[in-house]
C-alpha positions as CSV (number, residue, x, y, z in Angstrom):
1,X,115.2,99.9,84.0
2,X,113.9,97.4,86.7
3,X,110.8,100.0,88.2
4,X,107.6,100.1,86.7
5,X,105.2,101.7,87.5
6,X,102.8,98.5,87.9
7,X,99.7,97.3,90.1
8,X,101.6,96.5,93.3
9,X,104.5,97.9,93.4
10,X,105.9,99.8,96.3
11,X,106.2,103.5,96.7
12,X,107.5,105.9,98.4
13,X,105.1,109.4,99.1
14,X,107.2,112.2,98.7
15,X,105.1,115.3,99.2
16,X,102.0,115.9,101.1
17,X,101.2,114.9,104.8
18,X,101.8,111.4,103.9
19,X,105.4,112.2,102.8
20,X,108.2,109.6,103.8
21,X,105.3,106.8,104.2
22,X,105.2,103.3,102.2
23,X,102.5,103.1,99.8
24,X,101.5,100.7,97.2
25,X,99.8,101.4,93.8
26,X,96.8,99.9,93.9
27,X,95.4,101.2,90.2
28,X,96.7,103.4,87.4
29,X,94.8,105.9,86.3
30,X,96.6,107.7,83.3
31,X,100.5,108.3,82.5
32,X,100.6,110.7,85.3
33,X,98.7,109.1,88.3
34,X,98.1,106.2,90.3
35,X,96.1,105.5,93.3
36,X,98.0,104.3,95.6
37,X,97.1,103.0,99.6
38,X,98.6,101.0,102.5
39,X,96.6,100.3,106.0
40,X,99.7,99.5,107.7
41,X,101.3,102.8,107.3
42,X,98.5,104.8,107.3
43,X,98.2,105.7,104.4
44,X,94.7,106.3,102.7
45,X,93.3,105.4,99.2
46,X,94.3,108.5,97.0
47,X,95.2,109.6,93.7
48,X,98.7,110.5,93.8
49,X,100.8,112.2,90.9
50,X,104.0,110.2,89.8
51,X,105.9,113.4,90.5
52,X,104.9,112.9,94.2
53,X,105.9,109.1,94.7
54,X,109.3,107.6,94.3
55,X,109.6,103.9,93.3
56,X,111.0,101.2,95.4
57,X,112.4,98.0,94.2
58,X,109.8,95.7,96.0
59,X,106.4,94.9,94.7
60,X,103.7,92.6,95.2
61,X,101.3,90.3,93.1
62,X,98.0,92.7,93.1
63,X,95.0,92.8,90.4
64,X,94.0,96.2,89.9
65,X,91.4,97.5,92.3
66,X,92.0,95.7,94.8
67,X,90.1,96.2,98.1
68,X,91.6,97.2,101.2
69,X,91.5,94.2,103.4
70,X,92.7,92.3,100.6
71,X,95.7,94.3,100.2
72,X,96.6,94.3,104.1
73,X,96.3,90.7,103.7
74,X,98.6,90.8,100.9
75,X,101.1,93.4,102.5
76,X,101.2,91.1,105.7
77,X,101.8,87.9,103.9
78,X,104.6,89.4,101.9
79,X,106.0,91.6,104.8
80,X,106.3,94.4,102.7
81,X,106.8,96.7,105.8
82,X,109.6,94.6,107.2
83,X,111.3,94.5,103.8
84,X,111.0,98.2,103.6
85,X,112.9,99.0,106.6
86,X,115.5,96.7,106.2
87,X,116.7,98.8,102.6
88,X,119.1,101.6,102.2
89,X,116.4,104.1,101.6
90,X,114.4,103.5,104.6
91,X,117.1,104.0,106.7
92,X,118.8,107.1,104.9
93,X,114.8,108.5,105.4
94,X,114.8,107.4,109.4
95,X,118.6,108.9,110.3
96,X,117.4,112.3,108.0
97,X,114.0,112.1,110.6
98,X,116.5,111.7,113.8
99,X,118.3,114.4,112.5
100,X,115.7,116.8,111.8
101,X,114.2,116.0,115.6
């Protein structure tokens, strides 16, 4: 395996009103949840269950806890959004969007 679920990696949500949205875990809380967060796509600090999130192949260098504007600082710096829609999976999610509008 090359996922783990670590401090900043990248997630997808995939349930919830903040399903198909980028996310990054931010803390772990047990062996089933995380809380996870991302200001640039909207997404707020929550505690999300593992069964709700699917892992992406991009992380980023985080300490646990981190605070909010030093995690946009962070997600800017690395262009984590960028990277995200330039992969496979952001773009099977954006034509499966299209199609469903």
């Amino acid at each position: 395996f090359t996922r783990f679920v670590e401090v900043g990696r990248a997630v997808v949500v995939n349930a919830g009103p903040d399903s198909g949205k980028l996310a990054v875990i931010v803390d772990i809380l047990d062996h089933n949840r995380a809380i996870i967060e991302c200001p640039q796509t909207g997404v707020k600090r929550q505690v999300l269950s593992y069964k709700r999130m699917s892992l992406t192949d991009l992380k980023i260098a985080l300490k646990r806890g981190t605070r909010a504007k030093h995690l946009r600082k962070c997600v800017e710096a690395e262009q984590l959004v960028s990277k995200w829609n330039a992969t496979e999976f952001a773009q099977k999610l954006a034509s499966k969007e299209r199609r469903a509008n």
